[in-house]
N, C-alpha and C positions, 0 to 999 in steps of 0.2 A: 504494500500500500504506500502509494506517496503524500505526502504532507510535508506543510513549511511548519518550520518550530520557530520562536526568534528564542535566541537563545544569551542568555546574560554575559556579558562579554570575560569574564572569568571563566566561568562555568565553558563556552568555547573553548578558550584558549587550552583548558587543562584537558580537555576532548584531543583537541588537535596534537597536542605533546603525548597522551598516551597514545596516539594512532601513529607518529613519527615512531617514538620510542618502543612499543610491538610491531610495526610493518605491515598494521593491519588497516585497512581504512575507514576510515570517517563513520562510514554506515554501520560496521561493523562494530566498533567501538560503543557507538551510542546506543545501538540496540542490547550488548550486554549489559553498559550498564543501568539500562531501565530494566531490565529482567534482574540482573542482582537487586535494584532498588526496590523492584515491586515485589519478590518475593521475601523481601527483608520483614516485612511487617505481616506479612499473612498466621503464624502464632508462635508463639514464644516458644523458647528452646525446653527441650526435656531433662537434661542434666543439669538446671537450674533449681532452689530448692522456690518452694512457692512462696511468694511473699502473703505473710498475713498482716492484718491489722489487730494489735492490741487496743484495746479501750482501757485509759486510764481517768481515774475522777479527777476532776477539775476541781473538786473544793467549794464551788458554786453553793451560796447557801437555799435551802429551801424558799420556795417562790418566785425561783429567776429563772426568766424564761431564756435559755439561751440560745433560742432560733431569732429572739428577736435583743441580739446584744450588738449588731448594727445601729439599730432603732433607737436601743439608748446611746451609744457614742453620739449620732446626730445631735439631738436632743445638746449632751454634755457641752456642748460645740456651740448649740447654740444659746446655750445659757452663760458661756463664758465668752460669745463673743458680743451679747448683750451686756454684761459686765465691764468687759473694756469700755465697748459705747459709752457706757455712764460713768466708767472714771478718765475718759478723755473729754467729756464737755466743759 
């Protein structure tokens, strides 16, 4: 199949050097390395151990919601920048 790629002029240039330096060409090159790229991510390797996630307590005392502990920073922000306001008049 043909297609035009524009391709970032690094990303070229290091194309071009590995097709010099294996003697292979242009088209050649590029197509391995989208086939090493794209099978890079297809699933994680086997003789990795799995990562888990431990849950550790935060210490958060009873009645804080901490889905909404964005909600109160805002809030903090905005009481302290009401504060300035009133010690700069």
């Amino acid at each position: 199949m043909r297609t035009t790629l524009t391709l970032d002029d690094d990303i070229a240039k290091e194309l071009k050097a590995v097709s010099r330096r294996t003697g292979k060409p242009l088209k050649v090159v590029v197509n391995e390395t989208l086939r090493r790229g794209l099978g890079a991510g297809t699933s994680p390797s086997r003789d990795r151990p799995r990562f888990r996630v431990r849950p550790k307590a935060c210490g958060f005392r009873a009645g804080v919601d901490v889905t909404k502990l964005n909600q109160l920073l805002d809030d903090l922000e905005i009481e302290r920048a009401g504060v300035l306001a009133i010690r700069n008049r």
